[in-house]
DSSP file (Angstrom, degrees, kcal/mol; ACC not computed):
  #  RESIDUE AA STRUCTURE BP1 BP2  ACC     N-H-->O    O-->H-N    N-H-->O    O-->H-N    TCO  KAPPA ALPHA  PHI   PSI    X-CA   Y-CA   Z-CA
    1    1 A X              0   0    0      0, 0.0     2,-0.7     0, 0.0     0, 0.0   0.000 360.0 360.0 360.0 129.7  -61.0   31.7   78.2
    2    2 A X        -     0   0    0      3,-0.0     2,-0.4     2,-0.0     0, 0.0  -0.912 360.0-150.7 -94.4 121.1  -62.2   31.8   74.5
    3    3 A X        -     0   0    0     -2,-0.7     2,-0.5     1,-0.0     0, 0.0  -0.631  10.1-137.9 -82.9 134.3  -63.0   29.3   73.0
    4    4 A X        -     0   0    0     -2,-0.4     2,-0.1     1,-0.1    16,-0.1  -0.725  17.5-136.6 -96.8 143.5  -62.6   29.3   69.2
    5    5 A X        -     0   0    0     -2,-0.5    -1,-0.1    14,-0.2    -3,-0.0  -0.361   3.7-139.9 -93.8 172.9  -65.2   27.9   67.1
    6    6 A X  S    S+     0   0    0     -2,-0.1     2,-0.2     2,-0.0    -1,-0.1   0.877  78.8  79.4 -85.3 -41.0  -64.6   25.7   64.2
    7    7 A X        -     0   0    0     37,-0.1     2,-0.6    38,-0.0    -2,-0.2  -0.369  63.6-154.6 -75.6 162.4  -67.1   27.0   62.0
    8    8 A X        +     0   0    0     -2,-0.2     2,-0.3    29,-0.1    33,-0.1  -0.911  24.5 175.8-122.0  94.5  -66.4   30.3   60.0
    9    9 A X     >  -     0   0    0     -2,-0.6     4,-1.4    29,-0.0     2,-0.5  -0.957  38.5-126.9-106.6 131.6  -69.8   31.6   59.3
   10   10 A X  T  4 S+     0   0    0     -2,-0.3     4,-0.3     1,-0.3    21,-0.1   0.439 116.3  51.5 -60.5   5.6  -70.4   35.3   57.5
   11   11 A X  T >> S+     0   0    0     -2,-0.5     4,-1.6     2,-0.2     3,-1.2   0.740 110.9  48.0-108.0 -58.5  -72.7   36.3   60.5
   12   12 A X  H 3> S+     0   0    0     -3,-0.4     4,-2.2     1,-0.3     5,-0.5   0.963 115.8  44.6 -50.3 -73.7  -69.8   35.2   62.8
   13   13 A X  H 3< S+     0   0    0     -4,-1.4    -1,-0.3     1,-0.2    -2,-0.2   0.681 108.6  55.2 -24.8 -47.5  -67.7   37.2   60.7
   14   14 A X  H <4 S+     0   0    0     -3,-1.2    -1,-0.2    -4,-0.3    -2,-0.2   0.878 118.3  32.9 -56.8 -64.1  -70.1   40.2   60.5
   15   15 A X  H  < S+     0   0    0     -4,-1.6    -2,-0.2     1,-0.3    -1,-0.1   0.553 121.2  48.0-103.5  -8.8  -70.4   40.8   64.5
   16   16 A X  S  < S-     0   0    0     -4,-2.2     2,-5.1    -5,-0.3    -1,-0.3   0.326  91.3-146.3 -96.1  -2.5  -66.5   39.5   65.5
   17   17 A X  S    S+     0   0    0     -5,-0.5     2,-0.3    -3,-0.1    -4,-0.1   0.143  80.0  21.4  69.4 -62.7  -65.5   41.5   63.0
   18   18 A X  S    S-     0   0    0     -2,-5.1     3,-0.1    -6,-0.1    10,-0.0  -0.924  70.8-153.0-146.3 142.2  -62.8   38.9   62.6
   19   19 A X  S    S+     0   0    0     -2,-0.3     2,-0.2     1,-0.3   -14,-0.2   0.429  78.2  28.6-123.7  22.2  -63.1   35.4   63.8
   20   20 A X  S    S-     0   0    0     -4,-0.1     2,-0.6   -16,-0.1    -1,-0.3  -0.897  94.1 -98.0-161.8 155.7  -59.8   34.5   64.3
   21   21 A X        -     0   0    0     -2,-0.2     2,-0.3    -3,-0.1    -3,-0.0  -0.355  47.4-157.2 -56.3  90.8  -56.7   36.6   65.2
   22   22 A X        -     0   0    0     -2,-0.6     2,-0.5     3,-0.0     6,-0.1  -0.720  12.9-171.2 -86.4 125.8  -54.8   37.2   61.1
   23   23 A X    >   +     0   0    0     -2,-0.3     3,-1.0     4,-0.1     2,-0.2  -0.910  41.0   0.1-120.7 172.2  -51.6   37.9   61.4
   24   24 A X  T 3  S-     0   0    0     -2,-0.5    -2,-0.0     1,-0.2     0, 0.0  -0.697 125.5 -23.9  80.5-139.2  -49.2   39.1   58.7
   25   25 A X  T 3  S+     0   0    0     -2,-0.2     2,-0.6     2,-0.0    -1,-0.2   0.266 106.7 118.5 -93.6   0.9  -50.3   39.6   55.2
   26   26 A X    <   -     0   0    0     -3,-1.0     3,-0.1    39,-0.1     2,-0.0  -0.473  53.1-147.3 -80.2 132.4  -53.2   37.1   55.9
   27   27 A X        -     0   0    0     -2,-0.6     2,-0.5     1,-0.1    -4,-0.1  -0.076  21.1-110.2 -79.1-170.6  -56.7   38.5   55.5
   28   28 A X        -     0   0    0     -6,-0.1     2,-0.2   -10,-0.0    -1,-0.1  -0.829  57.8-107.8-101.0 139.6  -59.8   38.2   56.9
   29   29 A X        -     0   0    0     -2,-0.5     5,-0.1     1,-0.1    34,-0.0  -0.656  24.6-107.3 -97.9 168.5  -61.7   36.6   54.2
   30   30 A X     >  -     0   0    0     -2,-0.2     4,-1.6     1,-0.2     3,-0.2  -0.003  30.5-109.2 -96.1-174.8  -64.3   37.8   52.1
   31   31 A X  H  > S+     0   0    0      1,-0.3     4,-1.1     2,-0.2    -1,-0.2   0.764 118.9  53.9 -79.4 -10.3  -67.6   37.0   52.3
   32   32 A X  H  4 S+     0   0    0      2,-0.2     4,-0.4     1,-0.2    -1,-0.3   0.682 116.2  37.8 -40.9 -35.1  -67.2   35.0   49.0
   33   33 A X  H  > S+     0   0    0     -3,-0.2     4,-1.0     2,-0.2     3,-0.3   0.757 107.8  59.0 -82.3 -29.0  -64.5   33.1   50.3
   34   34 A X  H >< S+     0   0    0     -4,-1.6     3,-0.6     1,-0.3    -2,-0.2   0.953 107.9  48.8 -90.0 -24.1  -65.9   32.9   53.5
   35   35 A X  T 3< S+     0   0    0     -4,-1.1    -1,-0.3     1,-0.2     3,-0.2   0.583 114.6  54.7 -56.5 -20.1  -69.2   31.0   51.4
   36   36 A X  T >4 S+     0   0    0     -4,-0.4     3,-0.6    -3,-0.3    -1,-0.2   0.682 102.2  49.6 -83.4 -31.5  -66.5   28.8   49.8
   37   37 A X  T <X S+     0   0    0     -4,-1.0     4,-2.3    -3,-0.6     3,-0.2   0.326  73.5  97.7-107.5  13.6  -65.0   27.7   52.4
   38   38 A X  H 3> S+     0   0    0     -3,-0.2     4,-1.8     2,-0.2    -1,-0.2   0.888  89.9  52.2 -60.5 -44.2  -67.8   26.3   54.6
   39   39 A X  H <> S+     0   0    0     -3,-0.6     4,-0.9     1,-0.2    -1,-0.2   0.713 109.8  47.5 -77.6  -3.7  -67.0   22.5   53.1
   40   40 A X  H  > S+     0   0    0     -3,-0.2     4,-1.4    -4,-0.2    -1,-0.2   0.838 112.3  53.4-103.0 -40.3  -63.3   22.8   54.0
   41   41 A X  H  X S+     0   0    0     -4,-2.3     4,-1.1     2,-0.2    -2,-0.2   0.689 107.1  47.6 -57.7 -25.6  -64.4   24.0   57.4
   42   42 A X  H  X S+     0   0    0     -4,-1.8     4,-1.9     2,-0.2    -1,-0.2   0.877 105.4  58.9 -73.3 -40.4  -66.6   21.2   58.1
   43   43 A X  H >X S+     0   0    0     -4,-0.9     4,-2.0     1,-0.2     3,-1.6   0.900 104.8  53.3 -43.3 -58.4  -63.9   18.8   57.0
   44   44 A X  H 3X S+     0   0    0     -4,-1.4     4,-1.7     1,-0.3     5,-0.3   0.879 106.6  54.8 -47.1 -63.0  -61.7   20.3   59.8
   45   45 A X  H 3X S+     0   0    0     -4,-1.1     4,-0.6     1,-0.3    -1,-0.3   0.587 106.2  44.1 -47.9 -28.0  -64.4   19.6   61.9
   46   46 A X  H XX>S+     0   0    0     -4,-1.9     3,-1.5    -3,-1.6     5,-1.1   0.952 113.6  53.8 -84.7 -51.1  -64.8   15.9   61.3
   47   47 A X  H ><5S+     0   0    0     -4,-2.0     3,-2.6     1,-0.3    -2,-0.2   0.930 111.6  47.3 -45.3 -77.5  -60.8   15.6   61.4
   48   48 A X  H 3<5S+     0   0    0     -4,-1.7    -1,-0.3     1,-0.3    -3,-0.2   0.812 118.7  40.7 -45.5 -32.3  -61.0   17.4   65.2
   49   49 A X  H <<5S-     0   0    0     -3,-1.5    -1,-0.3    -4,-0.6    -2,-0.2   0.524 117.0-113.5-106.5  15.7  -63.9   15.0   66.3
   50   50 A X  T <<5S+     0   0    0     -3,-2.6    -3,-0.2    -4,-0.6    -2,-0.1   0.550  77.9 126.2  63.8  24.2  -62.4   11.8   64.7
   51   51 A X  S   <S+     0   0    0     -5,-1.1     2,-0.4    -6,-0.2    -4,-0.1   0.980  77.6  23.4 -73.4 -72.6  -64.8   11.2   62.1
   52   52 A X        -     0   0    0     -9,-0.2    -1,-0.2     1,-0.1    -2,-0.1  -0.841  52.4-158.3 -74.5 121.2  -62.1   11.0   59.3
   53   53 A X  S    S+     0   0    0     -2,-0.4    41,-1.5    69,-0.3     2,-0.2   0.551  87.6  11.1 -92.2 -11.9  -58.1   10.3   59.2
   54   54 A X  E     -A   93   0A   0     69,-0.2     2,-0.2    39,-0.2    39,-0.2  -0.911  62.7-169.2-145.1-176.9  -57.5   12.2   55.8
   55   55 A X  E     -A   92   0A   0     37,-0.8    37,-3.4    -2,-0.2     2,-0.3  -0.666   8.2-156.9-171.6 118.4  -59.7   14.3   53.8
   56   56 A X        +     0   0    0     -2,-0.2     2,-0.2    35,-0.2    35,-0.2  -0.700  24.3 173.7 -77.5 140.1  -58.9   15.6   49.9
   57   57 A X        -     0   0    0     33,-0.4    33,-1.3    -2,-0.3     2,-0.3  -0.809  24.7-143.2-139.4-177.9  -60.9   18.9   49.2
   58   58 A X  E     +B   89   0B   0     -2,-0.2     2,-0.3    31,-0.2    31,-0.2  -0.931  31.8 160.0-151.1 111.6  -60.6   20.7   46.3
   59   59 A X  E     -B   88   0B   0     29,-1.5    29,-1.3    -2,-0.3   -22,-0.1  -0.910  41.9 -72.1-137.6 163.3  -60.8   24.5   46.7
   60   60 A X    >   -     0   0    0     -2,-0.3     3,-1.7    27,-0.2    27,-0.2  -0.198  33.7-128.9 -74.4 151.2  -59.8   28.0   44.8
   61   61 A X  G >  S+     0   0    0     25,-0.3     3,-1.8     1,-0.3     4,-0.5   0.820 106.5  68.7 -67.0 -22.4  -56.2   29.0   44.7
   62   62 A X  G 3  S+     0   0    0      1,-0.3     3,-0.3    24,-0.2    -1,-0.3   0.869  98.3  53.8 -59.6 -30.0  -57.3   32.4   46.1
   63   63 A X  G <> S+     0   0    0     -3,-1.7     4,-0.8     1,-0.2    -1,-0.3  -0.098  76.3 103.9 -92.5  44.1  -58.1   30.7   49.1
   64   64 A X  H <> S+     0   0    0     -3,-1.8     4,-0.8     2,-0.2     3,-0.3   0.900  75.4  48.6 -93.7 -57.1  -54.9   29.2   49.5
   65   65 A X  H  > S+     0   0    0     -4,-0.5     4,-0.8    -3,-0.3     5,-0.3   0.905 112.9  46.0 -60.3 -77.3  -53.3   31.5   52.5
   66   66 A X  H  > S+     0   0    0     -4,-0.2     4,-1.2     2,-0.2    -1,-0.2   0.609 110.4  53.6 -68.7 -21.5  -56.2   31.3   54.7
   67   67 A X  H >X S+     0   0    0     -4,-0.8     4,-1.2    -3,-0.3     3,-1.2   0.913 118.8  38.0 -33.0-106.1  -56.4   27.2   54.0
   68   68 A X  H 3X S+     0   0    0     -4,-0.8     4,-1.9     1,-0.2     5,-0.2   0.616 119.0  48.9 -17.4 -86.9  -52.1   27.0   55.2
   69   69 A X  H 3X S+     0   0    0     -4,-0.8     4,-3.5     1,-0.2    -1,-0.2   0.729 118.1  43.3 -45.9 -34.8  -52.8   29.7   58.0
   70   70 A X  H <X S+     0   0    0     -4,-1.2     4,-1.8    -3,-1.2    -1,-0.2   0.984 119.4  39.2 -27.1 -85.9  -56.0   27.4   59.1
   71   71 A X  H  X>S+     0   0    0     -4,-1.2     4,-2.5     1,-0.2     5,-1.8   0.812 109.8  56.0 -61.3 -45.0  -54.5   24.4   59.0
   72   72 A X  H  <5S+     0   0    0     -4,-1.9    -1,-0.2    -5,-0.4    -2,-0.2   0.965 114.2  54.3 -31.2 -66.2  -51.0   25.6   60.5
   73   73 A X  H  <5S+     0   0    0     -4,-3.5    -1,-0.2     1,-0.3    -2,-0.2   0.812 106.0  41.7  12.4 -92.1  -53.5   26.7   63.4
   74   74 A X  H  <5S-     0   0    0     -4,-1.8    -1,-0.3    -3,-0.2    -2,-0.2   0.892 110.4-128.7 -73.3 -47.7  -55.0   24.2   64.0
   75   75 A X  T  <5 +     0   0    0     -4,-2.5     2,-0.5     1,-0.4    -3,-0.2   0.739  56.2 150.8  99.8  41.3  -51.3   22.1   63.7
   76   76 A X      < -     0   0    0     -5,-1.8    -1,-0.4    -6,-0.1     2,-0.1  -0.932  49.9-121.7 -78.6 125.4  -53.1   19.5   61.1
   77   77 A X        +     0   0    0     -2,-0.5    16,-0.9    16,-0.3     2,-0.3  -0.451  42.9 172.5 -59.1 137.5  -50.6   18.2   58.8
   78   78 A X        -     0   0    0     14,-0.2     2,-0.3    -2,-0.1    14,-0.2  -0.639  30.8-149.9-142.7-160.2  -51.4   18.9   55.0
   79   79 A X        -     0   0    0     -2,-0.3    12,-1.3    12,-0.1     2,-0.3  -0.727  13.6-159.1 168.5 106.4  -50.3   18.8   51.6
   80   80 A X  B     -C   90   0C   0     -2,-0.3    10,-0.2    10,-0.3    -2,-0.0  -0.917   8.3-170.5-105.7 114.1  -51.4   21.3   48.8
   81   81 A X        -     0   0    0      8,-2.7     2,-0.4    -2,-0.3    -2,-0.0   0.013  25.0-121.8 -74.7-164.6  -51.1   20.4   45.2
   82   82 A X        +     0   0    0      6,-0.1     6,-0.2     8,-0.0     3,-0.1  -0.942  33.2 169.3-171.5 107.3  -51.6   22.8   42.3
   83   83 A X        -     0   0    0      4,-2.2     2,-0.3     1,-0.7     5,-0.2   0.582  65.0 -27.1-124.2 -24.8  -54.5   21.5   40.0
   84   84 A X  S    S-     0   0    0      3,-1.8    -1,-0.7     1,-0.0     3,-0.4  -0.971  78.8 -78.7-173.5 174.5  -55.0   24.7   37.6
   85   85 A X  S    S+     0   0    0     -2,-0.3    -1,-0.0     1,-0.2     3,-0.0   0.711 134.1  32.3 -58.6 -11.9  -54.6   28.1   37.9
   86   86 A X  S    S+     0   0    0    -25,-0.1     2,-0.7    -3,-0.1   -25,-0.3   0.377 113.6  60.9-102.8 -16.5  -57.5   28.2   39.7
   87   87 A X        -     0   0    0     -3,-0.4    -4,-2.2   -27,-0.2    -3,-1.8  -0.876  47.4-178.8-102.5 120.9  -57.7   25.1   41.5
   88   88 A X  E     -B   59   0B   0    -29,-1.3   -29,-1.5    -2,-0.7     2,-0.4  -0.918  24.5-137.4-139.6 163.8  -55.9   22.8   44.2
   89   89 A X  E     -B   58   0B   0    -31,-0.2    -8,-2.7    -2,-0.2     2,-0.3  -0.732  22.7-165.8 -65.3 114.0  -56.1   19.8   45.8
   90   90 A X  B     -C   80   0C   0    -33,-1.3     2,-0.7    -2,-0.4   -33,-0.4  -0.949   3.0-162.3-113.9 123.9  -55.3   20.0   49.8
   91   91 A X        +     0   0    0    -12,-1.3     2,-0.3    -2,-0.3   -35,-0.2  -0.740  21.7 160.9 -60.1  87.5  -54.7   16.8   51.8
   92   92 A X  E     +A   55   0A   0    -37,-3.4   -37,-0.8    -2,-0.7   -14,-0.2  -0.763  20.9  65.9-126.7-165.8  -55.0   17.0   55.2
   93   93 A X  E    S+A   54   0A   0    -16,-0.9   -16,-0.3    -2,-0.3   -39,-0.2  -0.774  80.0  39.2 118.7-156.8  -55.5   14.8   58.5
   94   94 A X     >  -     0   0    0    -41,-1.5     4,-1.3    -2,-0.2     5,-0.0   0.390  66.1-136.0 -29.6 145.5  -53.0   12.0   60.1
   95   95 A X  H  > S+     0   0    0      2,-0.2     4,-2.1     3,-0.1    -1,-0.2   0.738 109.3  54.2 -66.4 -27.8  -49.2   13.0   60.0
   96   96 A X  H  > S+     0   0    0      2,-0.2     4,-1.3     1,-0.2    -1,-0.1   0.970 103.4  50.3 -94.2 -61.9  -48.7    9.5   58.9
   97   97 A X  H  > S+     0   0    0      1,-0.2     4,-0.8     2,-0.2     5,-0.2   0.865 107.0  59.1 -56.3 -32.4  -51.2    9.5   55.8
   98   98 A X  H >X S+     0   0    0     -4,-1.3     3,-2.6     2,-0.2     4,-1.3   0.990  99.0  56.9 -41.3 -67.0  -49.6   12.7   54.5
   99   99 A X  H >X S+     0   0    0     -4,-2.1     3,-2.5     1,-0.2     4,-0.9   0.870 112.2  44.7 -20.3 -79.6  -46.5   11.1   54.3
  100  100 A X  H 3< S+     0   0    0     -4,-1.3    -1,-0.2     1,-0.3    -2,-0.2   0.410 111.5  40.7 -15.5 -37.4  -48.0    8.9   52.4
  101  101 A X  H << S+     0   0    0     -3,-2.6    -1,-0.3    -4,-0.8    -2,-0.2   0.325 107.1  79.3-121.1   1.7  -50.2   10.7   49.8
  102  102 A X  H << S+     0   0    0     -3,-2.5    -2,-0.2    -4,-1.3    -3,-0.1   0.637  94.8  40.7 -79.3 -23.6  -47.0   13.0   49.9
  103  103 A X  S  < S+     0   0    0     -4,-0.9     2,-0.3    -5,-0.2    -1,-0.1   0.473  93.1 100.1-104.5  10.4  -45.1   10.6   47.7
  104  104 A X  S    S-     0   0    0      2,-0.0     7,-0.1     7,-0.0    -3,-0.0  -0.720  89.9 -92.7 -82.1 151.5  -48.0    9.8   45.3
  105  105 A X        -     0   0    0     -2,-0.3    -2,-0.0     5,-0.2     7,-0.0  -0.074  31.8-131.9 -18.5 142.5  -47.9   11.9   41.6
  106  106 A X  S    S+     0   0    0     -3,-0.1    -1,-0.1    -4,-0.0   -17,-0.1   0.926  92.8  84.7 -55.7 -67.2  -49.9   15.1   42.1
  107  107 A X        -     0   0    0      1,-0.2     3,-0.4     2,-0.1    -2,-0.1  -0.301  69.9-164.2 -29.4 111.1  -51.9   14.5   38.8
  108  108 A X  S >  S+     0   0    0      1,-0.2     3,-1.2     2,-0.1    -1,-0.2   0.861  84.2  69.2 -87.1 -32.6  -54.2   12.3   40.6
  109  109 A X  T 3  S+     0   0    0      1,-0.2    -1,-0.2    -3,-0.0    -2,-0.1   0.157 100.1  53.4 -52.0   3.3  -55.2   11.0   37.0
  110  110 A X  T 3  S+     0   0    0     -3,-0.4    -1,-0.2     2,-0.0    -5,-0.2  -0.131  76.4 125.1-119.6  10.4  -51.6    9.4   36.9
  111  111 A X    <   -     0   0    0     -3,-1.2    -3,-0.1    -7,-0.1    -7,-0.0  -0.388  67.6-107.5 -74.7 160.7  -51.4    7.3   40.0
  112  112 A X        -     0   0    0      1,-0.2     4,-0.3    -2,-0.1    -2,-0.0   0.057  36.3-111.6 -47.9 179.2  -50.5    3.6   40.0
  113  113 A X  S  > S+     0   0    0      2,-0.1     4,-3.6     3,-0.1     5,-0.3   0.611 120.1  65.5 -87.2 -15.4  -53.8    1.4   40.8
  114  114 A X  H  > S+     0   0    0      1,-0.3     4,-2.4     2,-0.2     5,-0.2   0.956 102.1  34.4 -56.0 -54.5  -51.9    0.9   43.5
  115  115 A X  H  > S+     0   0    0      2,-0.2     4,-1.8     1,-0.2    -1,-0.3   0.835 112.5  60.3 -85.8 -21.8  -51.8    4.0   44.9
  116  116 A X  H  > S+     0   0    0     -4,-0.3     4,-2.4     2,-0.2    -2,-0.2   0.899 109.3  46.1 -59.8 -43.3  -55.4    4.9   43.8
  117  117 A X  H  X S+     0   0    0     -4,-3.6     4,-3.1     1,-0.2     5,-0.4   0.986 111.6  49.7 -74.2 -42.8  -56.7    2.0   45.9
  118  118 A X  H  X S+     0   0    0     -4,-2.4     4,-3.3    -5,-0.3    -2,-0.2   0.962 117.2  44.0 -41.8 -45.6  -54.3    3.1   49.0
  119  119 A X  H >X S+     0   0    0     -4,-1.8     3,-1.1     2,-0.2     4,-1.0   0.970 117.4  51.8 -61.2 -65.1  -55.8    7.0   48.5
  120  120 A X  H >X>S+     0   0    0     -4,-2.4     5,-3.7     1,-0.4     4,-1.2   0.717 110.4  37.9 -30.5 -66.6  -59.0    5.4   48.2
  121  121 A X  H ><5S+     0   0    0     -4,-3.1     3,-0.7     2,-0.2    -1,-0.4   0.836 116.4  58.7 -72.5 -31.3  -59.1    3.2   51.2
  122  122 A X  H <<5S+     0   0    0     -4,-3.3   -69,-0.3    -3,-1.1    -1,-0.2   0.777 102.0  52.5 -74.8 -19.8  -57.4    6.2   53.2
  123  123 A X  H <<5S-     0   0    0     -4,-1.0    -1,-0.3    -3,-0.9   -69,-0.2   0.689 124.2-107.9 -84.7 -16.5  -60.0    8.5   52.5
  124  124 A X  T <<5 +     0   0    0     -4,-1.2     2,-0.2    -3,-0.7    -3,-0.2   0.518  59.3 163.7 125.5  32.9  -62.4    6.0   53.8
  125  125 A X      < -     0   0    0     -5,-3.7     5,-0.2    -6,-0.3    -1,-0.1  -0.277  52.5 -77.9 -62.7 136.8  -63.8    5.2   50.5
  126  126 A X     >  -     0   0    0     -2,-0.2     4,-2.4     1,-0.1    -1,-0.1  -0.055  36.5-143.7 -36.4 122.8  -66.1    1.5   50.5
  127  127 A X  H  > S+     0   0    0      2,-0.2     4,-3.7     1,-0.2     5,-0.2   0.979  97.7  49.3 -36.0 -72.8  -63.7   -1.0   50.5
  128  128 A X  H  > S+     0   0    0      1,-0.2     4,-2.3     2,-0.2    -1,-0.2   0.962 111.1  52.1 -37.7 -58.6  -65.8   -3.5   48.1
  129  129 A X  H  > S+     0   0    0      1,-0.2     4,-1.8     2,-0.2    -2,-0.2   0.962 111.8  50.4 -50.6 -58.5  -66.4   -0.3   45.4
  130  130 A X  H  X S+     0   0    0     -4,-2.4     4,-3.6     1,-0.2    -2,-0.2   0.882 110.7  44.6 -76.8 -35.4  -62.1    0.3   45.5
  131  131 A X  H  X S+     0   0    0     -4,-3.7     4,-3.4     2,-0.3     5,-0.4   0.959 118.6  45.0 -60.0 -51.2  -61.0   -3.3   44.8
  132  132 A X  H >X S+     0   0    0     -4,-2.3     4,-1.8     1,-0.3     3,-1.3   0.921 114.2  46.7 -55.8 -83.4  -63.6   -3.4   42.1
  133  133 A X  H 3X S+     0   0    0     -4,-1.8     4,-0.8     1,-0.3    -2,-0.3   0.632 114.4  48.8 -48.6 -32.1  -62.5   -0.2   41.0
  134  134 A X  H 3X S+     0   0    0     -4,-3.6     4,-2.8     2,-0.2    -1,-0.3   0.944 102.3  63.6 -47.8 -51.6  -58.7   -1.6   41.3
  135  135 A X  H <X S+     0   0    0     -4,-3.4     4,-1.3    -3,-1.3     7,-0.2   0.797 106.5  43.8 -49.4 -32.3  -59.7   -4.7   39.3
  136  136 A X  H  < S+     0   0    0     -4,-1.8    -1,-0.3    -5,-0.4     3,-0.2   0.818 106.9  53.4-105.1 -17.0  -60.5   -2.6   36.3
  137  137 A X  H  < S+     0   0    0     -4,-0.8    -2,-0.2     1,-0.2     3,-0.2   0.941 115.3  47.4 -56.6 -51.0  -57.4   -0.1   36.2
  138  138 A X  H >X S+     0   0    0     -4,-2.8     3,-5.0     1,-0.2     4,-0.5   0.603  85.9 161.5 -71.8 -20.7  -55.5   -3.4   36.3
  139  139 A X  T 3< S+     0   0    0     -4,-1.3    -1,-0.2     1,-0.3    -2,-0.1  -0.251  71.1   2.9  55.4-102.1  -57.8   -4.7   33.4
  140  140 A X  T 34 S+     0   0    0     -2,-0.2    -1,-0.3     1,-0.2    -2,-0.1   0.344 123.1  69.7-107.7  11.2  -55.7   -7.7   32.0
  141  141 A X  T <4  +     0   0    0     -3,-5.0    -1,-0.2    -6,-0.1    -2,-0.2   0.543  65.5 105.0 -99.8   2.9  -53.1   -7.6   34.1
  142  142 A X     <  -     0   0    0     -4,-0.5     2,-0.3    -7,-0.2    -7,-0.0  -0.216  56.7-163.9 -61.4 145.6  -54.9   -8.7   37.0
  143  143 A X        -     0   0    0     -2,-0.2    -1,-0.1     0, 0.0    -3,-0.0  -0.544  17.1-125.9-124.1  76.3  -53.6  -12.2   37.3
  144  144 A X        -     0   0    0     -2,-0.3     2,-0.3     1,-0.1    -2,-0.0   0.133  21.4-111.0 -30.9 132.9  -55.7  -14.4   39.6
  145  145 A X        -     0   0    0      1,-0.1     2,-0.7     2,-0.0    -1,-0.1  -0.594  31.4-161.7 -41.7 125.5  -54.1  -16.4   42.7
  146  146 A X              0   0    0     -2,-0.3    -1,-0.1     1,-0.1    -2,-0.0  -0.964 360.0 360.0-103.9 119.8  -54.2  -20.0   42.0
  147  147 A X              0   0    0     -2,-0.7    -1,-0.1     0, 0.0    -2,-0.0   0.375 360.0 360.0-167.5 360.0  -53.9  -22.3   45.0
């Protein structure tokens, strides 16, 4: 039995030749890509060991087919936005928080506060830091409880 590892390292790469099985029109990637993609590989790695239940990264659109074929892989649910020609956002982790950050705006710079503190808290931001950070989108419309 082989086990596959979770990191994608250019030495791994080097002496496997490949270090996982591409099929189709996905490639092996290069060893630019494969230097790119170290922080989106550890992220999979905190998802797999339970360290995290969502995870935003933000990586080049060239590496957008071997990101899908990854994640498919692996059978993480995700989400990939379009942030420039050069850019996306991918969302991946719990089935349930996808849903979820699947009906927010793309343009993360246009979500409610509502939905900025939910992303917030799902990515496992400090609690204390997102409320504050709610309290000022909401500015003057925060309305205090009285009771």
């Amino acid at each position: 039995m082989r086990i596959q590892p979770i990191s994608l390292s250019y030495s791994n790469y080097k002496q496997n030749s490949s270090p996982v099985n591409f099929q189709g029109s996905i490639k092996p990637p290069s060893k630019d890509a494969i230097s790119d993609l170290k922080v989106f590989m550890h992220h999979i790695y905190e998802y797999k060991k339970g360290l995290r239940s969502l995870i935003l990264t933000t990586e080049r659109t060239s590496n957008k087919d071997y990101i899908k074929y990854r994640l498919e892989k692996e059978n993480i649910p995700y989400v990939i936005h379009d942030v420039s020609e050069r850019k996306i956002n991918v969302f991946f982790g719990n089935e349930d928080c996808i849903k979820v950050v699947s009906t927010f705006d793309k343009h993360l710079n246009k979500l409610s506060p509502e939905q900025d503190f939910m992303l917030g808290i799902m990515l496992g931001y400090d609690k204390i830091l997102q409320c504050k950070r709610y309290m000022q989108r909401l500015g003057d419309k925060l309305k205090p409880i009285k009771g």
